[in-house]
C-alpha positions as CSV (number, residue, x, y, z in Angstrom):
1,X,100.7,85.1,85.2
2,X,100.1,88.0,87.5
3,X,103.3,88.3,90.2
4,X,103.6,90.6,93.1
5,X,106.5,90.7,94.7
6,X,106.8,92.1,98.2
7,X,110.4,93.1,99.5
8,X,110.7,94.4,103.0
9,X,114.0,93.1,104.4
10,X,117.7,92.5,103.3
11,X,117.1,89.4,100.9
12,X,119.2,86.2,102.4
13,X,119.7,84.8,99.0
14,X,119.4,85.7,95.2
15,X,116.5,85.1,93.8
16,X,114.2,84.5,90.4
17,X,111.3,85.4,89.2
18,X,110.3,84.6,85.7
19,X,106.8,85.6,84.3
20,X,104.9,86.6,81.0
21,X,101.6,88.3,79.6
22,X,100.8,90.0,82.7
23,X,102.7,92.6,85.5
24,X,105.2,91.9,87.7
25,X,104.8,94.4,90.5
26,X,107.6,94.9,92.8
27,X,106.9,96.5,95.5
28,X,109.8,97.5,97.7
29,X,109.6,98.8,102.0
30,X,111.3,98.5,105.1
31,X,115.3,97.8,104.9
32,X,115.4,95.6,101.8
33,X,119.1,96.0,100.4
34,X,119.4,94.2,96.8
35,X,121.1,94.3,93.5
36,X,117.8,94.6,90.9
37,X,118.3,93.3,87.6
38,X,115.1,93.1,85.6
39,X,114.2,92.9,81.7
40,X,110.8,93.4,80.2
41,X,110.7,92.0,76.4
42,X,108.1,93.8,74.5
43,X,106.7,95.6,77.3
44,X,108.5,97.8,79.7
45,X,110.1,98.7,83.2
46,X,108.5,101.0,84.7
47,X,109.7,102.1,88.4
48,X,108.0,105.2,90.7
49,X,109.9,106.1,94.0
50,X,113.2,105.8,93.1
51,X,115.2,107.4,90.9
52,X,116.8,104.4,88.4
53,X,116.2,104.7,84.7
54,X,115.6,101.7,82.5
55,X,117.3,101.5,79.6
56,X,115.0,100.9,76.3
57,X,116.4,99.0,72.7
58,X,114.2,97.5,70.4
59,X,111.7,95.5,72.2
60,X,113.9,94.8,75.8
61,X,113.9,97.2,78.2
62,X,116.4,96.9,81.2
63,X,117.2,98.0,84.4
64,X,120.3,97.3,86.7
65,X,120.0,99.3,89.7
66,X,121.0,98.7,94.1
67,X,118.7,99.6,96.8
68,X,120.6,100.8,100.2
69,X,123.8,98.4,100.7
70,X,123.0,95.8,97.6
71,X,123.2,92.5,98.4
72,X,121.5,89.2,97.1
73,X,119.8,89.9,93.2
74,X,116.6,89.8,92.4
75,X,116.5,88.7,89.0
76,X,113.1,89.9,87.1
77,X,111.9,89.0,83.9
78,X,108.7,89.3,81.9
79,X,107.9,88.6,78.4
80,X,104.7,90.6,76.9
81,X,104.1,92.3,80.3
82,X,105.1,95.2,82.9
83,X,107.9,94.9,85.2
84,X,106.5,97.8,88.1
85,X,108.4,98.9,90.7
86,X,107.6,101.3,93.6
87,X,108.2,101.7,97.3
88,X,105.3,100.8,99.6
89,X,104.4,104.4,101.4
């Protein structure tokens, strides 16, 4: 299932988003402040904007990254499809 995810503010809470076959887009504006932890299995995370580096091995790729302050997490997975994450312009 298709997700896009729009962050603009600090997040009050962690949260989960848990997807597969098709992109998760992340798209990030505003103040948000957050911990990002995602993993893409067979498929990969792929971020513009910023300047965080997955990490790939084997078929997982990973990224652990904070935005401004950190904060909550935003825990992203997707199995078979794109994590993509950019800041809204």
């Amino acid at each position: 299932m298709r997700v896009d995810l729009k962050l603009e503010q600090v997040l009050a809470e962690d949260i989960t988003v848990i997807t597969s076959e098709e992109p998760l887009r992340v798209t990030i504006s505003g103040d948000a402040a957050l911990v990002i932890d995602a993993v893409a299995n067979d498929a990969a995370v792929k971020v513009t904007d910023f300047d965080w580096a997955p990490v790939k091995c084997d078929r997982e790729t990973r990224l652990a990254a904070t935005l401004g302050q950190g904060g909550a997490r935003a825990v992203l997975r997707n199995a078979s499809g794109d994590i993509v994450i950019s800041r809204r312009k």
